[in-house]
C-alpha positions as CSV (number, residue, x, y, z in Angstrom):
1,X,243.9,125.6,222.3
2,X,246.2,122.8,221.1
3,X,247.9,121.3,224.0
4,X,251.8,122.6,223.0
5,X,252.7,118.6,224.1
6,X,251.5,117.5,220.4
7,X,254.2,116.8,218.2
8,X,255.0,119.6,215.9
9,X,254.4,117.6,212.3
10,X,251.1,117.6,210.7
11,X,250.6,114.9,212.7
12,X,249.0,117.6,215.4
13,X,245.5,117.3,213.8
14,X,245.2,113.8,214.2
15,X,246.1,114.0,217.5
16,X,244.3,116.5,218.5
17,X,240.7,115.6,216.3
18,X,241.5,111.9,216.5
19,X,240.8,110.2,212.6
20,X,237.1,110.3,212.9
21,X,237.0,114.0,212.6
22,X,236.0,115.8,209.2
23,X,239.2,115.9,207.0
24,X,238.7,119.8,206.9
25,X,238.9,120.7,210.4
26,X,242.3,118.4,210.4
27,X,243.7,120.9,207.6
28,X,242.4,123.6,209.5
29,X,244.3,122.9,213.0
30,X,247.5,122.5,211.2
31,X,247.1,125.5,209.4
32,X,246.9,127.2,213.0
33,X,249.8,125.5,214.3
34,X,251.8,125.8,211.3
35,X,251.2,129.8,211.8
36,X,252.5,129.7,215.6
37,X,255.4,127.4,214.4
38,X,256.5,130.0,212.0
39,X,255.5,133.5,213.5
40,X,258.2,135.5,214.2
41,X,258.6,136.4,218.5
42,X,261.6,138.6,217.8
43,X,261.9,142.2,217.5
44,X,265.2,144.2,215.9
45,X,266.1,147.6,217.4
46,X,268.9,148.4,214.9
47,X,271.0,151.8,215.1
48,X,273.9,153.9,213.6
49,X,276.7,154.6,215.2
50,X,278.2,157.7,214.4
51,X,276.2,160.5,215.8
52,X,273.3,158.7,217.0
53,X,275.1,156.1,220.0
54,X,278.2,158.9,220.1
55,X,280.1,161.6,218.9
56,X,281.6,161.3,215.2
57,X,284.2,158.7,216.1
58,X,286.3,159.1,213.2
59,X,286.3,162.1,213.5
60,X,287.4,161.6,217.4
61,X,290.1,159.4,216.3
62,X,291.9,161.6,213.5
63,X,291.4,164.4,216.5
64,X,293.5,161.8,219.3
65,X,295.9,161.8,216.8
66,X,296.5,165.4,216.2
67,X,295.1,165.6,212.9
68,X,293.3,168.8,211.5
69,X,289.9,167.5,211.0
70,X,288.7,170.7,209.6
71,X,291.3,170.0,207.0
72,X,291.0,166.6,206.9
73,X,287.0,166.6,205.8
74,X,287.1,169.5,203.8
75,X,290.8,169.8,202.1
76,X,291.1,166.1,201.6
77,X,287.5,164.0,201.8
78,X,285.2,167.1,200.0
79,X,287.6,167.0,196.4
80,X,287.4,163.9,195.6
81,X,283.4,163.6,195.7
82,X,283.5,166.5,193.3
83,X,284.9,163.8,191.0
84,X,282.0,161.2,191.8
85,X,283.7,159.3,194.4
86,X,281.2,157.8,197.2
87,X,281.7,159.4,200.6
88,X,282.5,156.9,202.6
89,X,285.1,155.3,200.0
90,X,286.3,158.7,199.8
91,X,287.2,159.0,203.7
92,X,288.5,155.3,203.6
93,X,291.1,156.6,201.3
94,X,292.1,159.4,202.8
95,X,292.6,157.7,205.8
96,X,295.2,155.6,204.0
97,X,297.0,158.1,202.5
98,X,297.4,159.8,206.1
99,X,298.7,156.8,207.6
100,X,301.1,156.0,204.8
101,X,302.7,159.5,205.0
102,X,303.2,159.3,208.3
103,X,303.0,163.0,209.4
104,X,300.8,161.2,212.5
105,X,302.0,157.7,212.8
106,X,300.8,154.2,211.3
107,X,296.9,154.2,212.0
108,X,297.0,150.1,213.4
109,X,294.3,148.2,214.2
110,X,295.3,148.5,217.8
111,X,295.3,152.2,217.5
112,X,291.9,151.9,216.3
113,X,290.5,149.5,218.5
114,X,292.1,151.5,221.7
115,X,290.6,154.6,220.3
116,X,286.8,152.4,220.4
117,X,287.8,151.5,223.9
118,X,287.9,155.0,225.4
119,X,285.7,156.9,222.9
120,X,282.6,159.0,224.3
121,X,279.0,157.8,224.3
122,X,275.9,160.2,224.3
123,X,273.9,160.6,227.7
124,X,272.1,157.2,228.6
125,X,273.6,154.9,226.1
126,X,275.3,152.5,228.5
127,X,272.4,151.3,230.4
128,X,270.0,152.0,227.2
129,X,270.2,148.2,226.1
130,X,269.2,147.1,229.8
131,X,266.3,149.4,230.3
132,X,264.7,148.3,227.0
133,X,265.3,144.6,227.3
134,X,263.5,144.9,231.0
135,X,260.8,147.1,229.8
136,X,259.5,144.6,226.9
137,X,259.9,141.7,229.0
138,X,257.7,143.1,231.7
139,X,255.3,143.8,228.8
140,X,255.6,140.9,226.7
141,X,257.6,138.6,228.2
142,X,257.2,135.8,225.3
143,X,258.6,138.7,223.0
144,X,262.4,138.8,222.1
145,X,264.3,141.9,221.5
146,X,267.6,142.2,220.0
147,X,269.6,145.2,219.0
148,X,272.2,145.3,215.8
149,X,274.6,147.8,214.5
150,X,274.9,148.7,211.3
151,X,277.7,151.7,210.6
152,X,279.7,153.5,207.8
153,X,282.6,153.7,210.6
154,X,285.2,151.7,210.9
155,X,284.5,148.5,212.4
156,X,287.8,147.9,214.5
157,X,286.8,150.8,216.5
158,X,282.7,150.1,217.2
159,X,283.6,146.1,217.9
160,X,285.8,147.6,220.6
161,X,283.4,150.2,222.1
162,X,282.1,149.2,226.2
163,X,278.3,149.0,224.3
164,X,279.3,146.3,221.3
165,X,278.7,143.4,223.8
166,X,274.5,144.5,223.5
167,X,274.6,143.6,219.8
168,X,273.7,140.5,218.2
169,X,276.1,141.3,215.2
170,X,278.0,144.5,214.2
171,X,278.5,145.3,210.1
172,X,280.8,148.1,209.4
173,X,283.3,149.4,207.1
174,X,287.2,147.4,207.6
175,X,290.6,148.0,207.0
176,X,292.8,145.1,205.7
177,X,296.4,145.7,207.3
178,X,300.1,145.4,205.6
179,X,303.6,144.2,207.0
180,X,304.0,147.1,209.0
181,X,300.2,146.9,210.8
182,X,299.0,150.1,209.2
183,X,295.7,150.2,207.1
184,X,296.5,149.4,203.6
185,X,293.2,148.7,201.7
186,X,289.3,148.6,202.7
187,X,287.5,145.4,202.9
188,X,284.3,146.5,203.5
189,X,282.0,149.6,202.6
190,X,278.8,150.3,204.3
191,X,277.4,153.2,202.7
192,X,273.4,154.3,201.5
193,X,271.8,151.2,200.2
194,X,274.7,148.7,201.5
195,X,273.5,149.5,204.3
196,X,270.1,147.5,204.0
197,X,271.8,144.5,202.8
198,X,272.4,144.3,206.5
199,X,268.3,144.5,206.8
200,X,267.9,141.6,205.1
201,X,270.7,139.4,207.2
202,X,268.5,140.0,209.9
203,X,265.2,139.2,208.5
204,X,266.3,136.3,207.0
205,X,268.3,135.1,210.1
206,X,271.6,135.3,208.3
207,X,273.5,136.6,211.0
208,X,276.6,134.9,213.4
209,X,279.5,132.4,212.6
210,X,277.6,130.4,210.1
211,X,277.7,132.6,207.6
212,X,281.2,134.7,207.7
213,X,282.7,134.0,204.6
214,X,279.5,133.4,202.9
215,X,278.5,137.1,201.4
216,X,275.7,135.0,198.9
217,X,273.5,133.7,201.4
218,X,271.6,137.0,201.8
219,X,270.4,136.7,198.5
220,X,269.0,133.3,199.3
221,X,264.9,133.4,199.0
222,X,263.6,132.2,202.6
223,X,259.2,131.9,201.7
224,X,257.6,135.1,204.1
225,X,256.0,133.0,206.7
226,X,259.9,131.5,207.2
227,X,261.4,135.1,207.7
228,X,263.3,135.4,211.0
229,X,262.4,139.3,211.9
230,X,259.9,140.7,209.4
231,X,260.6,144.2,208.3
232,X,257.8,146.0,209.9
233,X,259.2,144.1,213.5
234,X,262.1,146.3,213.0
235,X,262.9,149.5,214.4
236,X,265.9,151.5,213.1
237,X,267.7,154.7,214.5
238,X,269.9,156.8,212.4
239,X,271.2,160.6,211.7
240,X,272.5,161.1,208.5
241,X,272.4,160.4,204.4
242,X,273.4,156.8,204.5
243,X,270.7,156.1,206.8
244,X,267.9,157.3,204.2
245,X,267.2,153.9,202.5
246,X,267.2,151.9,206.2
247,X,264.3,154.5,206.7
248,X,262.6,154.0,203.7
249,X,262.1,150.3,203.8
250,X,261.2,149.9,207.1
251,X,259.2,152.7,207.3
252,X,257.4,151.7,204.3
253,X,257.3,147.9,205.5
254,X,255.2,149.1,208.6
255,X,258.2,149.7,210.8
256,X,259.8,152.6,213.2
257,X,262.4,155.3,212.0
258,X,263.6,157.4,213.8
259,X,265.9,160.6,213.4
260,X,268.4,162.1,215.7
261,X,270.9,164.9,215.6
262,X,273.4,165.0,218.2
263,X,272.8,168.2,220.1
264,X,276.3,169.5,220.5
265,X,276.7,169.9,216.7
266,X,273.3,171.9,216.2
267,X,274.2,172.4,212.7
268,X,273.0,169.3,211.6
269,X,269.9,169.9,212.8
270,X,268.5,171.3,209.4
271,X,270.0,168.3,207.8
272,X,268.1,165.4,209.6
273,X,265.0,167.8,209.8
274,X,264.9,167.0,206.1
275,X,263.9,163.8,206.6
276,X,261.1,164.8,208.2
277,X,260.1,166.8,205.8
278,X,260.5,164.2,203.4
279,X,258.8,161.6,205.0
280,X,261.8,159.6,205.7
281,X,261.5,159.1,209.5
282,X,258.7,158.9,212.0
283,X,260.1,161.8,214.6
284,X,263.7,163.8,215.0
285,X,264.6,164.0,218.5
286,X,268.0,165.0,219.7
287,X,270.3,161.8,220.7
288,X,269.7,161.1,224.4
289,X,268.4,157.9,225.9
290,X,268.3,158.9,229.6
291,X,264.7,157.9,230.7
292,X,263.9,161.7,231.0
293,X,264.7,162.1,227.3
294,X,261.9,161.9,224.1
295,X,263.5,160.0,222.3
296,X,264.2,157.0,224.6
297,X,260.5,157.2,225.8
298,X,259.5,157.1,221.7
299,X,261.4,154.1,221.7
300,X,259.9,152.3,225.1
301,X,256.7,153.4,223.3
302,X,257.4,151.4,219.8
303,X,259.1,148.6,221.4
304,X,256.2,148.0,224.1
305,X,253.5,148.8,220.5
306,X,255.3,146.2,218.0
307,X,255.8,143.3,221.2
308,X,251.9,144.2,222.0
309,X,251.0,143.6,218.4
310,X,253.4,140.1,218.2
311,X,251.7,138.9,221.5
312,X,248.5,139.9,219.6
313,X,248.7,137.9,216.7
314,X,250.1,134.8,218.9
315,X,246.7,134.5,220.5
316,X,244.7,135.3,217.9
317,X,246.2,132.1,216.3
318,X,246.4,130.1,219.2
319,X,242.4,130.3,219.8
């Protein structure tokens, strides 16, 4: 092993070989330092929000208000995807219209973020972060892990939700607000494939303050052995259609999907058991993450496999 005092530079084979060794085995050390220089320690666990951490919470919202969600989904959200509007576009702008009429009040951002204060969580979520954090550090303890949040909801209520603290960075769909404080235009979409633009922010490392305002930078080309969190060092967790390319690429990258339908709204079962059928995800499992449940000991299983497989490769180049 290279003593880890050496300066990291290329430098490291002539201090550990000294000048009088052959030129190749100086090429070769700082090829095998340049690997653990670069290798990637980190691991993402990145979910949904909306019926895999909790209960529909737009749906939870329009309800605190008095709205008809019945009504609301099907008499306002389902006719204007008949004329090839995108879903969640489509609910944006309906959402709007509801507040400009008034029949229920301005819907203000403090109206939406109290709503993400009080909203429900499914069974196990608030100590899920904690449980897998000490269960890979037992494992692996050289191994990172860090969870991220990427939703079609509305961001002012997730950012405001007890759990949002656990992520390294939340992407979701946001209001801009007018005079009066009510919403008044979308400023961001996260639907289907915007979804893995969010992918790539975290395997390229462009995630945190650095980079709000800077929407290009994920298309900036970082060389493979450079990349933050490689794909198949990713794990995602999802329920519905806007999930379905976050499944695909990981899953095809070497990474974990997972599928879960929330168990009080058994009709949505058949749904996400399509992607089983289609080769989308890994395993369907209802969303609960007490220890007792399947699909929080799937996860301790993939976490504790991918940080095994990092710690792996770490001594393998190390010697």
């Amino acid at each position: 092993m290279v003593p880890s005092s050496l300066p990291q530079t290329g430098c490291w084979a002539e201090a550990a070989l000294g000048t009088n060794r052959p030129a190749n085995a100086r090429y070769n050390v700082f090829i095998l330092n340049r690997a653990v220089e670069t290798m990637s320690d980190v691991i993402a666990l990145i979910f949904d929000f909306d019926d895999t951490l909790a209960p529909d919470s737009t749906s939870g919202f329009l309800e605190s208000m008095g709205v008809d969600t019945q009504q609301f989904w099907s008499g306002r959200v389902d006719p204007p995807l008949a004329q090839d509007w995108d879903p969640v576009p489509a609910y944006l702008h309906e959402m709007i219209a509801l507040s400009q009429r008034g029949d229920h009040g301005l819907i203000t951002q403090e109206r939406l973020q109290a709503w993400g204060r009080t909203l429900p969580l499914h069974t196990g979520v608030t100590t899920l972060f904690s449980r897998l954090r000490e269960q890979v550090r037992r494992a692996h303890p050289q191994v990172q892990l860090e969870f991220y949040l990427i939703s079609s909801g509305i961001g002012d209520v997730v950012r405001h939700t007890q759990i949002a603290s656990e992520f390294n960075a939340i992407w979701a769909s946001e209001f801009i607000y007018d005079e009066q404080g009510g919403i008044a235009f979308p400023r961001r979409i996260v639907s289907f494939t915007d979804k893995t633009r969010y992918l790539f922010h975290i395997q390229k490392g462009i995630v945190g303050p650095a980079y709000v305002g800077k929407p290009f930078e994920v298309n900036r080309k970082v060389p493979e052995d450079r990349l933050r969190v490689p794909f198949d060092q990713m794990v995602f967790v999802g329920d519905g259609y806007t999930d379905i390319p976050c499944f695909s690429l990981i899953r095809s990258s070497g990474g974990f999907a997972f599928g879960v339908w929330d168990p009080k709204h058994r009709d949505k079962r058949s749904r996400a058991w399509g992607f089983i059928e289609d080769g989308r995800v890994s395993n369907l499992n209802q969303a609960r993450y007490d220890d007792d449940a399947e699909l929080y000991q799937w996860l301790e299983e993939a976490l504790t496999s991918l940080a095994g497989r990092i710690a792996l490769k770490s001594r393998v180049y190390r010697g």
